[in-house]
Legacy VTK file of the C-alpha trace (Angstrom):
# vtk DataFile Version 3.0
C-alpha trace
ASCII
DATASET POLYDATA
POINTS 109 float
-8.467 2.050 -12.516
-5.918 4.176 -12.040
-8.329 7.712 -12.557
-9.857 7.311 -9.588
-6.364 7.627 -8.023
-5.457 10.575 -9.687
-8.780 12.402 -9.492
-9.488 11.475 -5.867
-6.816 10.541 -4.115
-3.337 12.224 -2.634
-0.068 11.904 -4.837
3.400 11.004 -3.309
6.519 10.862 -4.768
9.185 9.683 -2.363
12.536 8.989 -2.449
14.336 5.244 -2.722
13.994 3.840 0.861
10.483 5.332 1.498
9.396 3.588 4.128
5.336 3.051 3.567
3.171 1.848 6.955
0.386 -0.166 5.786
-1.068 -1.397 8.787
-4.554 -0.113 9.222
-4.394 3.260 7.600
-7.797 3.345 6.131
-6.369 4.008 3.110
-5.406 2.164 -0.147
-1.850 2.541 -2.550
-1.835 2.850 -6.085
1.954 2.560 -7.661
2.049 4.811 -10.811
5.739 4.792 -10.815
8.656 2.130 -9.369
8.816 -0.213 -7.376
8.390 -1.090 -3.795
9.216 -4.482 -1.361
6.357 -5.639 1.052
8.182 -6.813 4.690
7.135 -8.337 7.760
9.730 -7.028 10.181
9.934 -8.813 14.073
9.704 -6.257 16.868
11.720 -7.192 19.799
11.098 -4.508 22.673
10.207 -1.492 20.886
13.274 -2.128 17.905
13.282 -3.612 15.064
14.438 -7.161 14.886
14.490 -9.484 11.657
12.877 -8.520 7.966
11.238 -11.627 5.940
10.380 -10.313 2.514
7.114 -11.225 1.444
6.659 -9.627 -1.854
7.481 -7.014 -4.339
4.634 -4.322 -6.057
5.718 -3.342 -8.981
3.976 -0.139 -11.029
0.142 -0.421 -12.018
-0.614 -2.387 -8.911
-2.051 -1.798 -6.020
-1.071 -2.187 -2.068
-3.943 -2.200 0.459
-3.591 -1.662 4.593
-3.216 -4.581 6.413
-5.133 -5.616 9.412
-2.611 -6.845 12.758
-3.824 -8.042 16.334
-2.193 -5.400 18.531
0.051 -8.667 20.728
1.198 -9.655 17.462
5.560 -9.139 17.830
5.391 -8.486 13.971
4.813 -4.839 11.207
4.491 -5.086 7.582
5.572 -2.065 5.738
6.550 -1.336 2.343
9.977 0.259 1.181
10.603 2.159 -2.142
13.583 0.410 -4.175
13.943 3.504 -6.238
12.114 7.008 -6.971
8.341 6.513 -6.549
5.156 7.977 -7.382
2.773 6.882 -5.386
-1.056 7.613 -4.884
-3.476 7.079 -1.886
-7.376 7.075 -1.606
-9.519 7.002 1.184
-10.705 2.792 0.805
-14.294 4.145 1.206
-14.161 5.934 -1.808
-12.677 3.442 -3.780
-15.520 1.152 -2.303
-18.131 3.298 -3.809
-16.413 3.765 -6.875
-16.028 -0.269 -7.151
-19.919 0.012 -6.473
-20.691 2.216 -9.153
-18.677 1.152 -12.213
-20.087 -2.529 -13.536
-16.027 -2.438 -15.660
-14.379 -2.133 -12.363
-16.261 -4.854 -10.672
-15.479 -7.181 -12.685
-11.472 -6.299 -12.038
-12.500 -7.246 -8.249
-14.197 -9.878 -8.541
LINES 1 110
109 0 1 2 3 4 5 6 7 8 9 10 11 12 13 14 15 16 17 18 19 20 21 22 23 24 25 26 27 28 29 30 31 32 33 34 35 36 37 38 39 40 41 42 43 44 45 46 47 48 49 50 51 52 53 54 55 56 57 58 59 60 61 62 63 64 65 66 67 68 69 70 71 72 73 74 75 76 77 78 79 80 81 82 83 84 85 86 87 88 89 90 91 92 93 94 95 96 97 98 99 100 101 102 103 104 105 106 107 108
């Protein structure tokens, strides 16, 4: 799975305490390297108000965009917990890919 990434998509390598948007980007995460915490944060008149952790990605998995109605008083984001080496691909390409390779669908399915 992880060639795709690396042959088609953009590589990151951030810092501890990257902070990662993943609402709606269009886009989808692959986490060579590190680890990263998934939170739902409240927003309370333009600032930030309370995190709730909802999960932690560790290396060799994946973190897709997230979908939010626009009245919704929450955004999920991702933080690194330590050096990271992230990669991104467009989620159409990774669609066709998916499409084209019978060992990758059965991954997804």
């Amino acid at each position: 799975m992880s060639r795709i990434f690396t042959e088609k998509g953009t590589r990151i390598e951030a810092p501890a305490n990257y902070r990662l948007p993943i609402e709606k980007t269009g886009k989808v995460g692959y986490l060579e390297k590190g680890s990263m915490i998934l939170f739902a944060v409240q927003k309370k008149g333009g600032a930030d108000g309370r995190r709730t952790l909802l999960s932690t990605v560790h290396s060799g998995k994946l973190i897709f965009d997230m979908e939010r109605e626009a009245e919704l008083p929450y955004e999920v984001f991702a933080f690194s917990e330590e050096p990271v080496v992230l990669w991104e691909l467009e989620t159409e390409t990774l669609k066709s890919f998916l499409r084209s390779s019978e060992e990758e669908k059965a991954n997804f399915s």
